[in-house]
Backbone as JSON Lines, residues from 0, in Angstrom:
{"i":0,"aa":"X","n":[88.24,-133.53,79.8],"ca":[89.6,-133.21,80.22],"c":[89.97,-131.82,79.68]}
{"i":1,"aa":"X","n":[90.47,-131.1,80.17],"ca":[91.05,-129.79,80.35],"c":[91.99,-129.76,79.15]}
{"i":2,"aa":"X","n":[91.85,-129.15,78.46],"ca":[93.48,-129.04,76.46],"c":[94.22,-127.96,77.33]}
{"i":3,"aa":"X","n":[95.09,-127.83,77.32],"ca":[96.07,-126.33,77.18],"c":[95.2,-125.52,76.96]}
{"i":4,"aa":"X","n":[94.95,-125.53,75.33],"ca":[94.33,-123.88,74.83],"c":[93.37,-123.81,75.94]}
{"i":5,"aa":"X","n":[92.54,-124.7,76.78],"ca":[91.38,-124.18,77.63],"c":[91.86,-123.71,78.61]}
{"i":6,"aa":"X","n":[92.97,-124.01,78.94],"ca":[93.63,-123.42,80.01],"c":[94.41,-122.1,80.02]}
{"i":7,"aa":"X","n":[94.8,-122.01,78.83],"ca":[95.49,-120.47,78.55],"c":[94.45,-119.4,78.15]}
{"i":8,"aa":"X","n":[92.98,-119.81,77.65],"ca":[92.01,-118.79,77.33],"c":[91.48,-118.77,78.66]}
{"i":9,"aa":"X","n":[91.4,-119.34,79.77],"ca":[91.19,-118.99,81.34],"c":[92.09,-118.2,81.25]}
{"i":10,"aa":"X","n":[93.43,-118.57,81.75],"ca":[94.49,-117.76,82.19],"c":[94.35,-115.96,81.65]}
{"i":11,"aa":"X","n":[93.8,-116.22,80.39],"ca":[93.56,-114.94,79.17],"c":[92.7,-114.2,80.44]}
{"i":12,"aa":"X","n":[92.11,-114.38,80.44],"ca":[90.0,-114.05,80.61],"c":[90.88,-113.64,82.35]}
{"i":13,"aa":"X","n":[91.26,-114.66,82.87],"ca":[91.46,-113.84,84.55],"c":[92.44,-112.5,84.53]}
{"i":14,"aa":"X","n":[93.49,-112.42,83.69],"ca":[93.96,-111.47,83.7],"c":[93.63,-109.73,82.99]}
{"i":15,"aa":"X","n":[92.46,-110.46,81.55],"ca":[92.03,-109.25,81.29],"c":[90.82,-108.33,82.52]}
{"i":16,"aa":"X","n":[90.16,-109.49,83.1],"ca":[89.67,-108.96,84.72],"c":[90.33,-107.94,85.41]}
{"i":17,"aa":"X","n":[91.32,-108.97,85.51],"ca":[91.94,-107.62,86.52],"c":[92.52,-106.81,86.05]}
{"i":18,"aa":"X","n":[92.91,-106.32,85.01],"ca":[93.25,-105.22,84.65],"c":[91.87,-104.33,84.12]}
{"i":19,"aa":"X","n":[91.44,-104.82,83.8],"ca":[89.85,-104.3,83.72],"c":[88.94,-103.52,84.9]}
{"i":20,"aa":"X","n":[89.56,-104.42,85.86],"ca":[88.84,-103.98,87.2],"c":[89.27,-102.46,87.8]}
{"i":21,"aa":"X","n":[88.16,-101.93,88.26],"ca":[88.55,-100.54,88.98],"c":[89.39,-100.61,89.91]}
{"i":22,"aa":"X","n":[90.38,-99.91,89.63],"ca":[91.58,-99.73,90.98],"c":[91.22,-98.52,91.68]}
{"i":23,"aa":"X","n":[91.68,-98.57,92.87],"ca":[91.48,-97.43,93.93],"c":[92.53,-96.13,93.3]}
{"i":24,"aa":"X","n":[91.85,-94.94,93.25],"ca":[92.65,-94.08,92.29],"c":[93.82,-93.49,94.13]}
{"i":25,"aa":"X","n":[95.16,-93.53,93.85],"ca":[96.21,-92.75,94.49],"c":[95.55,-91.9,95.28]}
{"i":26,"aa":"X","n":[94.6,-90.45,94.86],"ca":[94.31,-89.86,95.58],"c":[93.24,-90.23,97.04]}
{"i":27,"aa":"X","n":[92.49,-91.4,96.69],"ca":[91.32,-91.81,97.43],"c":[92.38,-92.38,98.42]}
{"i":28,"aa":"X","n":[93.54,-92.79,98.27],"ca":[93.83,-93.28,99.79],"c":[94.55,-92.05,100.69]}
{"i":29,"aa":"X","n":[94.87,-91.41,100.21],"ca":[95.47,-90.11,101.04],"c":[94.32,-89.3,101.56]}
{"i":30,"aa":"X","n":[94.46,-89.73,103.06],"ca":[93.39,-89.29,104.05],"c":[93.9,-87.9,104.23]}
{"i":31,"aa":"X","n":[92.4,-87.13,104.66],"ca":[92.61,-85.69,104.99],"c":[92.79,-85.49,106.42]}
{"i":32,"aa":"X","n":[94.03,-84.43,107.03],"ca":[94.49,-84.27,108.02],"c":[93.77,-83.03,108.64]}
{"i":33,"aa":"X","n":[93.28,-83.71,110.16],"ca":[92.44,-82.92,110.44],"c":[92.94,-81.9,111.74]}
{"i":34,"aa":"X","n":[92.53,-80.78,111.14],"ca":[93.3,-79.36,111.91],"c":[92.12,-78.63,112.63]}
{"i":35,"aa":"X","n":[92.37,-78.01,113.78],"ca":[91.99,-77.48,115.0],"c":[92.31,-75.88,114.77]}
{"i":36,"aa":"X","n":[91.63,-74.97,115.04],"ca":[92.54,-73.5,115.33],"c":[93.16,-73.46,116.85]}
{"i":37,"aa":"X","n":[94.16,-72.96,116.21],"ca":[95.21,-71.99,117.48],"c":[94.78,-70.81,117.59]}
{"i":38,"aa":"X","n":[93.55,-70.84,118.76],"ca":[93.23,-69.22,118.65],"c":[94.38,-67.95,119.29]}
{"i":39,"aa":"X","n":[95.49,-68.52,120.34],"ca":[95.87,-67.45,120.75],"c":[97.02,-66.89,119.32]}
{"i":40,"aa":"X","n":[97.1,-67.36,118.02],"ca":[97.55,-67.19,117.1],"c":[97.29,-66.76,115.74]}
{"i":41,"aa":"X","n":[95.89,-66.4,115.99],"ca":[94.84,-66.35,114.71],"c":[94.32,-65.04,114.75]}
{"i":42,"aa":"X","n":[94.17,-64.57,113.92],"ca":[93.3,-63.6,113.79],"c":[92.48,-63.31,112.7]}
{"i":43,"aa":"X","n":[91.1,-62.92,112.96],"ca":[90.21,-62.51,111.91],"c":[89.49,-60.96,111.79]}
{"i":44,"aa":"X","n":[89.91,-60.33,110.98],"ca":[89.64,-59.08,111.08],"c":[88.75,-58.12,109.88]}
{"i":45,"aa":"X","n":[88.11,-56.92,109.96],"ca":[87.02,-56.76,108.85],"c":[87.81,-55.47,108.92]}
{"i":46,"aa":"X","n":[87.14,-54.71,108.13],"ca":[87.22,-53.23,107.75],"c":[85.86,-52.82,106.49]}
{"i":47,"aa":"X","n":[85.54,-51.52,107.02],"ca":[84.58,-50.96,106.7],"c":[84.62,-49.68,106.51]}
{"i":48,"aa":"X","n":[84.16,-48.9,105.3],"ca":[84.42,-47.19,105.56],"c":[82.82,-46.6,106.03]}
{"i":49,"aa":"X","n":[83.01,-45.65,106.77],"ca":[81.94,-44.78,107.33],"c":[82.09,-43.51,107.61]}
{"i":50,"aa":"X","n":[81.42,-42.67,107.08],"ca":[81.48,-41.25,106.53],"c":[82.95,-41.24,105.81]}
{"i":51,"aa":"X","n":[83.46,-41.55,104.81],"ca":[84.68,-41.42,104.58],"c":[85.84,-42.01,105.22]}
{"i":52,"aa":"X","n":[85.63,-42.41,106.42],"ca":[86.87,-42.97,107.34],"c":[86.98,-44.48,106.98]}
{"i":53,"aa":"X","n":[87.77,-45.02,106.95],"ca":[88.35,-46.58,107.18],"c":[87.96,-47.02,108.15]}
{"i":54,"aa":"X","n":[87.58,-47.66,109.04],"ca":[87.23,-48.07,110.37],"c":[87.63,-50.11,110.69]}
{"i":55,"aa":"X","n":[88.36,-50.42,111.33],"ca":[89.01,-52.02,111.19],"c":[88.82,-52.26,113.01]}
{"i":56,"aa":"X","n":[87.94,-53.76,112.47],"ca":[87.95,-54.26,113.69],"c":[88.05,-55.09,113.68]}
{"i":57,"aa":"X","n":[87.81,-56.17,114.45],"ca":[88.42,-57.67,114.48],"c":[87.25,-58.53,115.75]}
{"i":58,"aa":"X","n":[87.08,-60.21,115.14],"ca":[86.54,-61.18,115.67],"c":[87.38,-61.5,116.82]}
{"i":59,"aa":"X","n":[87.04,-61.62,118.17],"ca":[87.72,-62.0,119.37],"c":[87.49,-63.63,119.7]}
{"i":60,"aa":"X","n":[86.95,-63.84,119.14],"ca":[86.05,-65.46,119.35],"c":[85.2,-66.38,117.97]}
{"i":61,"aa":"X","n":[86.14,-67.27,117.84],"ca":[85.8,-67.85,116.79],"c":[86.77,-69.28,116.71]}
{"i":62,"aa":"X","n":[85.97,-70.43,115.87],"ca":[86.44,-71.9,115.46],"c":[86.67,-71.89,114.23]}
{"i":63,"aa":"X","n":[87.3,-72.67,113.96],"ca":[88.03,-73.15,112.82],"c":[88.01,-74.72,112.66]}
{"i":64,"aa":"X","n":[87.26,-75.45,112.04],"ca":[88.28,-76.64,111.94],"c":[88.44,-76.81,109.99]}
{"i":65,"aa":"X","n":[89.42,-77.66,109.9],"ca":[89.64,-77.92,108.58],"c":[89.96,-79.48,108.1]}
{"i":66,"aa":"X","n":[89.6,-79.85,107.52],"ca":[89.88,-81.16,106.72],"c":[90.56,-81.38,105.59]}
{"i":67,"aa":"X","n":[92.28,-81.44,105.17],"ca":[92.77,-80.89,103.97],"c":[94.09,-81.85,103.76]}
{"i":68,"aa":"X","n":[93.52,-82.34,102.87],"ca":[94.91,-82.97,101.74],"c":[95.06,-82.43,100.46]}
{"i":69,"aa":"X","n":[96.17,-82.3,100.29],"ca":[96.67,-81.58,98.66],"c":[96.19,-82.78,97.44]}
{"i":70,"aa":"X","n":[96.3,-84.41,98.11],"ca":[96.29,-85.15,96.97],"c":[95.13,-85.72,97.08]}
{"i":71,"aa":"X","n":[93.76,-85.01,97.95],"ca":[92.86,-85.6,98.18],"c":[91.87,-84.31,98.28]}
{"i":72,"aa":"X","n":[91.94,-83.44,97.65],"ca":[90.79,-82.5,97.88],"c":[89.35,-82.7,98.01]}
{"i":73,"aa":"X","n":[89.03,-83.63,97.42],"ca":[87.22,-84.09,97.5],"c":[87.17,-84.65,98.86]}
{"i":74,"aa":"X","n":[87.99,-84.55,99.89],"ca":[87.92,-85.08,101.44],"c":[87.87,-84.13,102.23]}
{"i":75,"aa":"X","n":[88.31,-82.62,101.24],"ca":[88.79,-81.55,102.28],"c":[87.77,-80.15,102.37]}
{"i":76,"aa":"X","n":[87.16,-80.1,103.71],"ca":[86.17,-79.05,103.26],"c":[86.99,-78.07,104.8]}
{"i":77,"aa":"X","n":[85.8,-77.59,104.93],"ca":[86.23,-75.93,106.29],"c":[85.16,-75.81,106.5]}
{"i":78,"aa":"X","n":[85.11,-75.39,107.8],"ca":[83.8,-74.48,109.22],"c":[84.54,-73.41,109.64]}
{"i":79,"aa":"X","n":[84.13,-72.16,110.01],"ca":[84.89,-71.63,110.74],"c":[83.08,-70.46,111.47]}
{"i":80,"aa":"X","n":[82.97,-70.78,112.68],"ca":[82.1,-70.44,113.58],"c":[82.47,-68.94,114.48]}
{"i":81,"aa":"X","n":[81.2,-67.97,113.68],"ca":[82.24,-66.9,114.57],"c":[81.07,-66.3,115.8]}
{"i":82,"aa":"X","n":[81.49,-65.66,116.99],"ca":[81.25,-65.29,117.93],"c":[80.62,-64.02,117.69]}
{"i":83,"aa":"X","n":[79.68,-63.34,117.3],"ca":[79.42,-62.13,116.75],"c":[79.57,-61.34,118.25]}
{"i":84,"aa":"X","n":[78.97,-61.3,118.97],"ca":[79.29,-60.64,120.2],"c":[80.58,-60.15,120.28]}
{"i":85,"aa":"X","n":[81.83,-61.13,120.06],"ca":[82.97,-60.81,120.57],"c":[83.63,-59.28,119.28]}
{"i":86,"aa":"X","n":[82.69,-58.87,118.68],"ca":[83.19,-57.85,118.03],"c":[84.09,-56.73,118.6]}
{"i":87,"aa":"X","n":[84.87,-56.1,117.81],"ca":[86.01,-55.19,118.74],"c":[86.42,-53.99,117.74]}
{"i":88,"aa":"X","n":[86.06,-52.99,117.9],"ca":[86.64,-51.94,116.93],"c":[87.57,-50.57,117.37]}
{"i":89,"aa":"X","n":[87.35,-51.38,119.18],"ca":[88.16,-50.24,119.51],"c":[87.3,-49.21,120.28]}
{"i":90,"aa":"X","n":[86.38,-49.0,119.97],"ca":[85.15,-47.95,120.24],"c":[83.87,-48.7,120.9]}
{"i":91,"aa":"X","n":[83.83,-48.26,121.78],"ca":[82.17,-48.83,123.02],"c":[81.15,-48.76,121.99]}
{"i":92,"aa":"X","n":[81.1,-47.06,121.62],"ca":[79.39,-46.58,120.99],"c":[79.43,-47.48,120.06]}
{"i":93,"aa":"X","n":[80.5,-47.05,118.87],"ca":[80.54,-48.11,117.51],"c":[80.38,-49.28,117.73]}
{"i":94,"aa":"X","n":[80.89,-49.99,119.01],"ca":[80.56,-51.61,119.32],"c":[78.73,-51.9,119.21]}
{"i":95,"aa":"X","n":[78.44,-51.02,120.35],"ca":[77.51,-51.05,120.29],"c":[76.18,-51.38,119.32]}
{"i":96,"aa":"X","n":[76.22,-49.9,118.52],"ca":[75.75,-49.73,117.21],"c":[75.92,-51.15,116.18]}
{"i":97,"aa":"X","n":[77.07,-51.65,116.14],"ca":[77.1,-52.57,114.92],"c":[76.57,-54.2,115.9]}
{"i":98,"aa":"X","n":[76.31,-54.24,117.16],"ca":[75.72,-55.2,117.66],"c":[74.28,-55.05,117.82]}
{"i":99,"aa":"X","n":[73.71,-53.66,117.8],"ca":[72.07,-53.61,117.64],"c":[71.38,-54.15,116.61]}
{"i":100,"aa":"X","n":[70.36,-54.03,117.07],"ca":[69.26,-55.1,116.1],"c":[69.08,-54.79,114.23]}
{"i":101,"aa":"X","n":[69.27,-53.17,114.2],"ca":[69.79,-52.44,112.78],"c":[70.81,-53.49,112.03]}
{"i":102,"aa":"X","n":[71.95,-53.81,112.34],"ca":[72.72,-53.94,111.83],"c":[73.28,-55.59,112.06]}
{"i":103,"aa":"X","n":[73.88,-56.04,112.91],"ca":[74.01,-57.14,112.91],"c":[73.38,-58.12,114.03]}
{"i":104,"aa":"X","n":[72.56,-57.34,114.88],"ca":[71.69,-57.76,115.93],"c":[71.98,-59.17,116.47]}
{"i":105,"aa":"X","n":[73.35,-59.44,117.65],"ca":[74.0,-59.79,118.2],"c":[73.17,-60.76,119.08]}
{"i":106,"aa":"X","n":[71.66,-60.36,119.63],"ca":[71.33,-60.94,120.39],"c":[70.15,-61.91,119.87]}
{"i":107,"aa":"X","n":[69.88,-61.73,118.62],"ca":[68.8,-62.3,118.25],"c":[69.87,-63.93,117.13]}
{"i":108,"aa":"X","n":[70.98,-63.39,117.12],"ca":[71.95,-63.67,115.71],"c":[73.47,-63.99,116.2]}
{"i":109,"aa":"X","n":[73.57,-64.24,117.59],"ca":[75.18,-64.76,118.06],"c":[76.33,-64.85,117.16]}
{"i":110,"aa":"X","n":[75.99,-66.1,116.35],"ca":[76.94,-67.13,115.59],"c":[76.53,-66.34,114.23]}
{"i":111,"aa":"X","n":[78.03,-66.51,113.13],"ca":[78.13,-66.38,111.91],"c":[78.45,-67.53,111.56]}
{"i":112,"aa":"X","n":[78.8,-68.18,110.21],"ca":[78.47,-69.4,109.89],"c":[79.24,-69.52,108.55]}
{"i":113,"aa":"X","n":[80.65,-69.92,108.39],"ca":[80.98,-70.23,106.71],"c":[81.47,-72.08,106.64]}
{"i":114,"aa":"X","n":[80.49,-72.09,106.07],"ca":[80.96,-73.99,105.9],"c":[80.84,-74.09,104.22]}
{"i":115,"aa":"X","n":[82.17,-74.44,104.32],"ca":[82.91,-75.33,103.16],"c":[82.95,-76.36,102.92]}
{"i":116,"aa":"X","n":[82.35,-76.99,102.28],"ca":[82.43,-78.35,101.73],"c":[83.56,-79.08,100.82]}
{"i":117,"aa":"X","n":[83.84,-77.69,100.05],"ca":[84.29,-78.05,98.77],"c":[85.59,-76.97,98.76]}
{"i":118,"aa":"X","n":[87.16,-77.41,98.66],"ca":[88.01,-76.73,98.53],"c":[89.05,-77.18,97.21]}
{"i":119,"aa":"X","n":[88.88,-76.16,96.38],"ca":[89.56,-76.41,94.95],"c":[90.77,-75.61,94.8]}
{"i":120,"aa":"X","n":[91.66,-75.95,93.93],"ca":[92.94,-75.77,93.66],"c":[92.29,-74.46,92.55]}
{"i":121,"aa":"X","n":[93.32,-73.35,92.69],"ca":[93.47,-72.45,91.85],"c":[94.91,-72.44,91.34]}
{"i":122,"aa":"X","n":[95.04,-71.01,90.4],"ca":[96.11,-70.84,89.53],"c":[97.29,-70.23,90.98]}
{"i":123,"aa":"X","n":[96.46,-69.46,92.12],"ca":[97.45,-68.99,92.74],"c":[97.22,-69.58,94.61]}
{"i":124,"aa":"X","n":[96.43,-70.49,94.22],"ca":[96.44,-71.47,95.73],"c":[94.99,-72.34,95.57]}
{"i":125,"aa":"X","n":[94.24,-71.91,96.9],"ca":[92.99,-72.73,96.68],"c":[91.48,-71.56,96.75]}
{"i":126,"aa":"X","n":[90.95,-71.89,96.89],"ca":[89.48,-71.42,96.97],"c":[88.76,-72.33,98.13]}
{"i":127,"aa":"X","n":[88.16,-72.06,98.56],"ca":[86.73,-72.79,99.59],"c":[85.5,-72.33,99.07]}
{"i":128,"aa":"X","n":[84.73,-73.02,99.06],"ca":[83.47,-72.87,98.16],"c":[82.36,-73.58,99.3]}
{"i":129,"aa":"X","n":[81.68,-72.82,99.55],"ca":[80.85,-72.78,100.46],"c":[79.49,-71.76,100.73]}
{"i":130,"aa":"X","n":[78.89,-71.68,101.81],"ca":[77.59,-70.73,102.58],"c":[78.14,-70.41,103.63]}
{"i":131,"aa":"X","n":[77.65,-68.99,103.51],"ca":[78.33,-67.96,104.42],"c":[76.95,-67.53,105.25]}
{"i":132,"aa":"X","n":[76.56,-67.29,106.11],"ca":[75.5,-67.28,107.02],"c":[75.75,-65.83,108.21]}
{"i":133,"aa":"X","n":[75.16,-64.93,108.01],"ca":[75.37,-63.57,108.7],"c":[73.65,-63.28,109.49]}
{"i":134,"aa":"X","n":[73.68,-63.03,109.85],"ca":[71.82,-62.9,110.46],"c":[71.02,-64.34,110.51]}
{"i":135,"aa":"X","n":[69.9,-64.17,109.5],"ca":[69.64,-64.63,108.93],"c":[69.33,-65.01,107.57]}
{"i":136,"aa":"X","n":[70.46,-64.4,106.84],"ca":[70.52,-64.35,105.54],"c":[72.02,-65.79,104.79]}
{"i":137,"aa":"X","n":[71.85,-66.46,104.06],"ca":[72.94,-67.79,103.77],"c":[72.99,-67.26,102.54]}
{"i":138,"aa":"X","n":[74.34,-66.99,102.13],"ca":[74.54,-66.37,100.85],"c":[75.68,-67.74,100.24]}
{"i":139,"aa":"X","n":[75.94,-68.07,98.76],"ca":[76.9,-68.59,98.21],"c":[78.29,-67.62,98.12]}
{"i":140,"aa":"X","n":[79.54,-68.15,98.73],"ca":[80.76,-67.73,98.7],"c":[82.09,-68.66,98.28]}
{"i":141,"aa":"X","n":[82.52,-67.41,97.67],"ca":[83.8,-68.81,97.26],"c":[85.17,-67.42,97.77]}
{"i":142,"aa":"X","n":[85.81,-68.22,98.51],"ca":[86.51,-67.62,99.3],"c":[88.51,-68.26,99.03]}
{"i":143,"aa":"X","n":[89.1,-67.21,98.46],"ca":[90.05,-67.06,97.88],"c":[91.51,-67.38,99.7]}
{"i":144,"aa":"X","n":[92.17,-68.18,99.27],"ca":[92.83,-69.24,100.38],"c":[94.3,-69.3,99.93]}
{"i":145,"aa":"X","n":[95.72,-68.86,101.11],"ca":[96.56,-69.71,101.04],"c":[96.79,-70.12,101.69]}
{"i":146,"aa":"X","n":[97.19,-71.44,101.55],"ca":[97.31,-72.62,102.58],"c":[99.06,-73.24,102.41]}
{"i":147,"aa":"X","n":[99.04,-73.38,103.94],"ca":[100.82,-74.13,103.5],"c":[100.5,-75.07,104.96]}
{"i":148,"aa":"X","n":[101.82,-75.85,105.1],"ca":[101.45,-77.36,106.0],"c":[103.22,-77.57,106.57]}
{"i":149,"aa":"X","n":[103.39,-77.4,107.4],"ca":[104.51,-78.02,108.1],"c":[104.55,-78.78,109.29]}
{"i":150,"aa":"X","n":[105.43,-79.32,109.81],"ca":[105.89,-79.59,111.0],"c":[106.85,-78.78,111.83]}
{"i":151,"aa":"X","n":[105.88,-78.57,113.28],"ca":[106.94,-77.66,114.1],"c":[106.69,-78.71,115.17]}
{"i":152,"aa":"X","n":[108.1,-78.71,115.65],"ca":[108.3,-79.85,116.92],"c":[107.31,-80.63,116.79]}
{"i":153,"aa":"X","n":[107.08,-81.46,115.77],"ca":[107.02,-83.18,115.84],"c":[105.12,-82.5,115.64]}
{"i":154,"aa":"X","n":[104.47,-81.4,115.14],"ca":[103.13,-81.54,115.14],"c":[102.68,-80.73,113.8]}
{"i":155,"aa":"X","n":[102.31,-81.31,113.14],"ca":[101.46,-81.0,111.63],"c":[101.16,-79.49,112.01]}
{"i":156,"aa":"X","n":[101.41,-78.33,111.35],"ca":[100.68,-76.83,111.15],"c":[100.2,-76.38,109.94]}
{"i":157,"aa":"X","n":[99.0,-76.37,110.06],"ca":[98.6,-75.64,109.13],"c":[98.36,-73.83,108.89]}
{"i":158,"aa":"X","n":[99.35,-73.11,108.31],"ca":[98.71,-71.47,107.98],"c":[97.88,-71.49,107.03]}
{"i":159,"aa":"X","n":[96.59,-70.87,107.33],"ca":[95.46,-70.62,106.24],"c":[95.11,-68.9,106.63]}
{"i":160,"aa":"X","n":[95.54,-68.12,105.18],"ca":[94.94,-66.67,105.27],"c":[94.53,-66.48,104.11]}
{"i":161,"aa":"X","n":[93.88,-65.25,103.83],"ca":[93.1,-65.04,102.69],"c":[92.6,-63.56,102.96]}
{"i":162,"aa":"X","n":[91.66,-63.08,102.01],"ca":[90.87,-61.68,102.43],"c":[89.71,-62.05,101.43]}
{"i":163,"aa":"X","n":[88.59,-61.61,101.44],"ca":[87.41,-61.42,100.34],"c":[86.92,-59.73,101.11]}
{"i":164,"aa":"X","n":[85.53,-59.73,100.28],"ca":[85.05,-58.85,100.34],"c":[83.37,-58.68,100.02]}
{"i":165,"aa":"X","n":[82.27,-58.37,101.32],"ca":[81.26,-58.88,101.25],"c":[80.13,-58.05,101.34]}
{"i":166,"aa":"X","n":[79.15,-57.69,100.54],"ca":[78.19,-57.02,100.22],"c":[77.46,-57.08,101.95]}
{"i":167,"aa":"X","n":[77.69,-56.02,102.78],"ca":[76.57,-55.99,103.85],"c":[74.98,-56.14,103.85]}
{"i":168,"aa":"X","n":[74.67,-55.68,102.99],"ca":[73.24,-55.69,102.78],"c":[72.47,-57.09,101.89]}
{"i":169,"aa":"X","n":[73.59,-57.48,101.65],"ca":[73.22,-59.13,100.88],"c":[72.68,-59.67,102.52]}
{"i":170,"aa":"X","n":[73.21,-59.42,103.34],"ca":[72.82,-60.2,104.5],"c":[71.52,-59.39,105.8]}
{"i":171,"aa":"X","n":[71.48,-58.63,105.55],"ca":[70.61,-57.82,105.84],"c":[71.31,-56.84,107.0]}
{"i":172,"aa":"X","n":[72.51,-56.78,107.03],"ca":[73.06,-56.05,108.09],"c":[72.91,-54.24,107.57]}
{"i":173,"aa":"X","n":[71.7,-53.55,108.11],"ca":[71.76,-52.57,107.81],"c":[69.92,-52.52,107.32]}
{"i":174,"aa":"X","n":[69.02,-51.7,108.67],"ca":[67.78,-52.03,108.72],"c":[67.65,-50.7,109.19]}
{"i":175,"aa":"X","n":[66.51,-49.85,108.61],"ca":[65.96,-48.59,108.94],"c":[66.57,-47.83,108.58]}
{"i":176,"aa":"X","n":[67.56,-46.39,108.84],"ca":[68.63,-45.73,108.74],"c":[69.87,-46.31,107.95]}
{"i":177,"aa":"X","n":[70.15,-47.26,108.58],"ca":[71.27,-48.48,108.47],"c":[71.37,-48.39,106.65]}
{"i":178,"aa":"X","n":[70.43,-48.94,106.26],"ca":[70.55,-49.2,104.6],"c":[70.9,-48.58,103.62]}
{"i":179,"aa":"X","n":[70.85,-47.04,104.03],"ca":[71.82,-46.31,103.49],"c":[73.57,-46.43,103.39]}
{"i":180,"aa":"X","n":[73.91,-46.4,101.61],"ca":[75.41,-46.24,101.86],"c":[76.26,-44.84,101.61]}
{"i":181,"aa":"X","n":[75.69,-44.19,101.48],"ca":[76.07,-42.73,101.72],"c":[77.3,-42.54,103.12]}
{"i":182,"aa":"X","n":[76.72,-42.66,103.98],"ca":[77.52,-42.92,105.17],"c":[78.17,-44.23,105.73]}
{"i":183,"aa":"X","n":[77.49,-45.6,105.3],"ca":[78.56,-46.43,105.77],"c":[78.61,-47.75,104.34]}
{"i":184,"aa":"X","n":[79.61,-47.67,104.02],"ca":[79.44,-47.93,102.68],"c":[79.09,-49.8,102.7]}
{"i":185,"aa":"X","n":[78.49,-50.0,101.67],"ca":[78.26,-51.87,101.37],"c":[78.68,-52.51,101.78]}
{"i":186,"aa":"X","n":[80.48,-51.79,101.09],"ca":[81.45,-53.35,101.12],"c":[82.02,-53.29,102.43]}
{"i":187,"aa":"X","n":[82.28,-54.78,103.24],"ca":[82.82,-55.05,103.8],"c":[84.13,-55.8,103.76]}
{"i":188,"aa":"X","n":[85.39,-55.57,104.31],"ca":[86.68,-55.91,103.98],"c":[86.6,-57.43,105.06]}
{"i":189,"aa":"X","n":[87.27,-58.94,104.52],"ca":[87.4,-59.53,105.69],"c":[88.6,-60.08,105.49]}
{"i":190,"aa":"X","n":[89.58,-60.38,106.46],"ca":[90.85,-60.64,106.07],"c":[91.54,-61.59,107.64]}
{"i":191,"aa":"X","n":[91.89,-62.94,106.8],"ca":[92.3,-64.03,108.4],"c":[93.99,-64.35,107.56]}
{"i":192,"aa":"X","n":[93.99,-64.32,109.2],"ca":[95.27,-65.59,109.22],"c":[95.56,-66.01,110.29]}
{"i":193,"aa":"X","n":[95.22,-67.67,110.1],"ca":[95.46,-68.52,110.82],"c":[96.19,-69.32,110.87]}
{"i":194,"aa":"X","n":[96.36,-70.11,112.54],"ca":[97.28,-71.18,112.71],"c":[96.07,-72.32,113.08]}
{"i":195,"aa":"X","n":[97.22,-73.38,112.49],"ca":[95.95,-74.64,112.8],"c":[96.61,-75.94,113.16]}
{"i":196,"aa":"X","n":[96.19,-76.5,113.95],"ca":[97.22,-77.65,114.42],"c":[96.26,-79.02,114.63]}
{"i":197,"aa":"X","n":[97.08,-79.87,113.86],"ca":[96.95,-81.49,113.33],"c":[96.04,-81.61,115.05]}
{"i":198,"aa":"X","n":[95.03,-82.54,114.64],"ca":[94.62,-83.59,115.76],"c":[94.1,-84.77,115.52]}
């Protein structure tokens, strides 16, 4: 037959269980909201100096998607797929030139490539931490992000802009002549801001 005390050292024993037991932590249930680019709203643009001049052009064609909760970051990564062809600087020859096989060789090398896996909170927004893919060269990048989230007429927006700045020749853009920086210098300027909308 069953005493009390056997019954209250059960009662003991089931409750230190469950408090014992792993609970689902707050952040694991806050799903990441998944965003689309608004291309007629986006823009992604570079800058480069050559012989001394500034020279800024911009991506005409490119994806975005993003996966991002504030209280769920280990859910939230980034792609953003760019169109190398659709390059634009304003100038035919210069188009040209930076789509030949020297430099970023357009036809052998279409698509650029930054996938994020991993997006962390900083002191002054977030970071994306990811491989950045230019030719055929995949370099490690951690790419400096602000991000904000509203509702316009009844649909989740996300703005995501930022700028870094990227060693050309880490990727091999710049073959024969090209590899010289005397005339067109290393660094490359890249600088977005986008719109992105819930789907």
């Amino acid at each position: 037959m069953r005493t009390k005390a056997g019954a209250a050292l059960a009662a003991a024993l089931l409750v230190l269980a469950l408090v014992a037991a792993p609970q689902p932590a707050a952040a694991d249930s806050a799903a990441a909201a998944h965003y689309v680019l608004d291309p007629a709203k986006s823009t992604l643009e570079f800058t480069f100096s050559q012989a001394g001049a500034l020279n800024k052009g911009k991506f005409t064609r490119f994806t975005t998607v993003l996966d991002f909760s504030a209280a769920n970051l280990a859910a939230s990564h980034l792609e953003v797929v760019i169109d190398m062809t659709s390059l634009d600087t304003g100038d035919q020859e210069r188009d040209d030139n930076l789509r030949g096989a020297d430099l970023l060789s357009v036809k052998k090398f279409p698509q650029a490539r930054f996938a994020a896996p991993q997006i962390v909170k900083t002191a002054s927004g977030y970071e994306a931490v990811g491989k950045l893919t230019i030719r055929d060269s995949t370099r490690e990048l951690r790419v400096p992000l602000t991000l904000r989230t509203v509702t316009e007429q009844g649909v989740s927006v996300c703005y995501l802009s930022g700028k870094t700045t990227l060693k050309r020749l880490d990727f091999g853009v710049g073959q024969g002549d090209w590899k010289a920086t005397d005339q067109v210098a290393n660094d490359v300027g890249v600088a977005f801001a986008l719109r992105l909308l819930a789907r």
